[in-house]
N, C-alpha and C positions, 0 to 999 in steps of 0.2 A: 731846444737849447734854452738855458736860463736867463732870461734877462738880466738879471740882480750877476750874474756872471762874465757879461757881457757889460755889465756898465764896470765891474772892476775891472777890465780889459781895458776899455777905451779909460778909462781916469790916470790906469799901470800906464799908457803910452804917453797920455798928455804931460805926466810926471817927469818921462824920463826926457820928450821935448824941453819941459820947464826945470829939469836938473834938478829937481825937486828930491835929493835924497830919502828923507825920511818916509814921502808918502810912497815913491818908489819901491824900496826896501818893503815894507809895509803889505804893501799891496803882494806885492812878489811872494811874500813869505805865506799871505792868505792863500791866492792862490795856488800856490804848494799844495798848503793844507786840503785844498778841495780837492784837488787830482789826486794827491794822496787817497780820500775816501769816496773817490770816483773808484779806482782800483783797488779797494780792500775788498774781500769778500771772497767768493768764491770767482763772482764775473765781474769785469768791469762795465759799469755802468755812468749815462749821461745823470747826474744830481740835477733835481728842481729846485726850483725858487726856495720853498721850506729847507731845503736839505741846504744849501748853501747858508741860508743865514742862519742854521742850527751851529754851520762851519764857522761863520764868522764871531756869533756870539762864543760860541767854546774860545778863540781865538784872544775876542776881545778880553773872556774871562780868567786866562792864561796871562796876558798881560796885567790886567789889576794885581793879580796875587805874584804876579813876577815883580811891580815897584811896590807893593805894600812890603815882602822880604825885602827887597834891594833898601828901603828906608829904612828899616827896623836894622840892618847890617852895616847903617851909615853912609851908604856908596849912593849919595844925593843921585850924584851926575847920571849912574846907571837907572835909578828909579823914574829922574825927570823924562828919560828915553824913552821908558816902557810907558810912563802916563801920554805922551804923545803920542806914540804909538796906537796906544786905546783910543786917542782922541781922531785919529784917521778911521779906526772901525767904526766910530761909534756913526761915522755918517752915513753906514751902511744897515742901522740899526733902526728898529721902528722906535719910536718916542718912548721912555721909561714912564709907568704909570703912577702917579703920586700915591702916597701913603695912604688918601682918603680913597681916590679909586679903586685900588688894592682890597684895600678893605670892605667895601662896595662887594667886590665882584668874590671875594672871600664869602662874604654872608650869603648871597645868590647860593652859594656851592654850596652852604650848611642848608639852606632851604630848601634847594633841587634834592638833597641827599634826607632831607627829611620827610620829605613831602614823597619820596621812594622805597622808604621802611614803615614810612608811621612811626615812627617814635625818634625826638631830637638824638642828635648823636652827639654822643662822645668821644672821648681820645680816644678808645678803641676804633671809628672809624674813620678816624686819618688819613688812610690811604687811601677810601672812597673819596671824600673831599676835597683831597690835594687832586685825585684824578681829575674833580671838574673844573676845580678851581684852575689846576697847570692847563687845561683845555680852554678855558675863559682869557687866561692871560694871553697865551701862546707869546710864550717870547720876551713880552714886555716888562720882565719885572723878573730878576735873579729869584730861584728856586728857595732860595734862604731866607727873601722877604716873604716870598709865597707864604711857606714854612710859616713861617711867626704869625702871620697874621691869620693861618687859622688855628692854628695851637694855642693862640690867644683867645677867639671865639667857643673853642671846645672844651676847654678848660673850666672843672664844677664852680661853680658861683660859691 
């Protein structure tokens, strides 16, 4: 059984003792989402710790781009929801890694990826790089920072 599943069990219950709407809702709707891709597939299966917070991040990432639209359409009230909302997952979330660490562990993945052909790489091997580079982060840092920060490093001088 997952831990990280079980602490949003027990936070879902404390919630609805403390009448806590938002974090209630919230939570509810995650775990939705996880029983949801507990039972996709062909079998139902128990998700681990990884698998859960791969659920929670999608989750939390569904919500950003749900109040970044809802602002851009004017509908304040609705976007302030959805950012509270995110602010309930985000406590289920490992710590986001700063720009310099990012970048840090971006260069590591041009060096492992260099250091494994012999020759510096370029934009053509992005997909090697993003692969260690997304293995280095795991999690910590939206796929579109990733992105940047080595499309930045591979890019001809």
């Amino acid at each position: 059984m997952s831990e990280l599943k079980d602490r949003l069990r027990a936070d879902l219950t404390a919630a609805m003792k403390a009448r806590d709407e938002l974090v209630k809702g919230t939570l509810r709707m995650t775990l939705t989402a996880i029983g949801n891709a507990e039972v996709a597939g062909t079998e139902a299966r128990e998700l681990d710790d990884a698998e859960v917070l791969k659920v929670i991040t999608k989750e939390a990432k569904k919500r950003a781009e749900s109040a970044e639209a809802f602002a851009a359409a004017g509908r304040e009230e609705l976007a302030a929801q959805e950012r509270a909302e995110g602010e309930v997952l985000a406590r289920y979330l490992p710590a986001q890694l700063s720009d310099g660490e990012l970048a840090e562990l971006a260069r590591q993945a041009v060096t492992d990826v260099a250091a494994e052909t012999g020759e510096q790489p370029g934009p053509r091997q992005m997909g090697q790089v993003m692969k260690r580079a997304n293995a280095a982060v795991a999690g910590r840092a939206d796929g579109g920072r990733v992105a940047a920060a080595v499309k930045a490093l591979l890019q001809p001088s």
